[in-house]
C-alpha positions in Angstrom: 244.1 72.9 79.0 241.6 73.1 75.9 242.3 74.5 72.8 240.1 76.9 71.2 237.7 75.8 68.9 239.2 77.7 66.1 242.6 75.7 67.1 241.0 72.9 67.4 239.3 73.4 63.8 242.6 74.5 62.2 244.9 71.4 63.2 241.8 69.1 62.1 242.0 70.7 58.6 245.9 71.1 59.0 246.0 67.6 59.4 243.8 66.1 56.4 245.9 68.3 54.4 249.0 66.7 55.3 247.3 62.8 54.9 245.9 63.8 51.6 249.1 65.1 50.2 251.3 62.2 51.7 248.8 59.3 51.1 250.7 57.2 48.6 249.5 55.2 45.3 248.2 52.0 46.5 250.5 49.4 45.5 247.6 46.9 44.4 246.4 49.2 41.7 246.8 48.0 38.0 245.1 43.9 36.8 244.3 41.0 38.8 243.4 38.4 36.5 241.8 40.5 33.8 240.3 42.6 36.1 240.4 46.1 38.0 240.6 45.9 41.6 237.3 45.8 43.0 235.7 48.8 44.7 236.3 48.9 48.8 232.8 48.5 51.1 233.3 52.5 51.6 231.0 54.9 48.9 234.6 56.7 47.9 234.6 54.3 44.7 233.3 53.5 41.1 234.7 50.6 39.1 232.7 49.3 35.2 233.3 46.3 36.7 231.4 46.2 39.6 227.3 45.8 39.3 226.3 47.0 42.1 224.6 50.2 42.7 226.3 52.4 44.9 229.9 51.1 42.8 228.8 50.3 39.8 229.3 52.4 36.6 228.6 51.5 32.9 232.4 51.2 30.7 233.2 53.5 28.0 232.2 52.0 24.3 234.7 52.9 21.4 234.9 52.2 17.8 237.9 51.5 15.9 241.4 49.9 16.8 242.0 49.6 20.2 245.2 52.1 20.6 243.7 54.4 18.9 240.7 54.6 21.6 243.5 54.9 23.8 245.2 57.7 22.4 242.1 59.3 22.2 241.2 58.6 26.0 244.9 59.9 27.1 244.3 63.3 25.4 240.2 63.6 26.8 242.3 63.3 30.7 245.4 65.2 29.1 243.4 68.7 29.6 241.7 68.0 32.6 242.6 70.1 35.8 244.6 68.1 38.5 245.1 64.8 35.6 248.7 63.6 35.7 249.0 60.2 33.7 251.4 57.7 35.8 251.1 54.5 33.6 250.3 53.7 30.0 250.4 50.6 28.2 249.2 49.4 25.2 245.3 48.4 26.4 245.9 49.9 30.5 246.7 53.9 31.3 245.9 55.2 35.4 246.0 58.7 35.9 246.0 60.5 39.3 243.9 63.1 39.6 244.6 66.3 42.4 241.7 68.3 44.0 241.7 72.3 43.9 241.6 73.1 47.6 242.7 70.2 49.6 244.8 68.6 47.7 243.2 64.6 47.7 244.6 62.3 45.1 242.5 59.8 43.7 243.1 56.8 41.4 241.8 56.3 37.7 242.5 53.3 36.2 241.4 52.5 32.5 241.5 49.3 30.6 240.9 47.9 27.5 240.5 44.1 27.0 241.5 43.1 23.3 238.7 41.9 21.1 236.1 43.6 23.0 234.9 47.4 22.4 234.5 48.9 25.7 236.8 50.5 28.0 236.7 49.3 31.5 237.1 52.5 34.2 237.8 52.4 38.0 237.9 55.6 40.3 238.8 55.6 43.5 239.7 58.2 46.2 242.5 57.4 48.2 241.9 58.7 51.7 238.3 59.1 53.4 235.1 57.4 53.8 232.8 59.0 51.2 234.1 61.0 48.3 230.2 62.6 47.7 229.9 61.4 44.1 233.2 63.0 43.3 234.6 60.1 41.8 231.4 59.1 39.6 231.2 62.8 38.3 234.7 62.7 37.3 234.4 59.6 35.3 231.1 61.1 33.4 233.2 64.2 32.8 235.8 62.1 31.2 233.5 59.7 29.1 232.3 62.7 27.3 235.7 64.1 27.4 236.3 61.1 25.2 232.8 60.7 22.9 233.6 63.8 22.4 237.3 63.4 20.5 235.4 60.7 18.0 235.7 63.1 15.3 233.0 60.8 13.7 
């Protein structure tokens, strides 16, 4: 027997639902020798440290001491809709970010080598093939999130 179309339709969407909200962090997150983890083959992903061009996305510059860019970074994702920050220490902070309607999780990581004034980013969706820019757009919404708190 076939199900409807609208049946068929529901328990697709009923279904990515459910993966979205259940998909755990990935336990590989955080630094690997100094580095973020490197951006999957799939177009779901943007990481500073990655030069290519579908991946790659330019860091975040800062003046001033180092915690202090920080602290100003946390409260740029603080006010953001669907930001919950999971980790932060001193130079390293990774924030999950909820979407609106179906209710995907993606990955931010942030981090700040000492001695060097720029803030390396990673975004990363969790579940899916292509995230259509999502990922990039949130990080640019962020960076001026942050320029924005200078207060210079």
């Amino acid at each position: 027997m076939r199900l409807p179309m609208a049946m068929f339709y529901g328990s697709m969407l009923a279904g990515l639902m459910l993966a979205a909200c259940s998909a755990p962090a990935p336990k590989n997150l955080g630094l690997h020798a100094g580095r973020l983890l490197p951006c999957p083959s799939s177009p779901n992903c943007v990481c500073s440290q990655d030069s290519g061009k579908v991946h790659g996305i330019a860091p975040f510059a800062y003046t001033g001491p180092r915690a202090q860019a920080m602290a100003r970074l946390a409260q740029a994702i603080t006010g953001m809709y669907g930001a919950r920050i999971v980790m932060q220490t001193p130079g390293y902070l990774h924030a999950e970010y909820t979407t609106r309607w179906l209710r995907f999780v993606d990955d931010v990581e942030f981090y700040a080598p000492a001695g060097t004034p720029l803030i390396q980013v990673r975004s990363a969706s969790r579940v899916g093939y292509s995230d259509f820019g999502v990922n990039r757009k949130r990080v640019e919404a962020i960076r001026r999130r942050f320029q924005a708190t200078r207060g210079e």
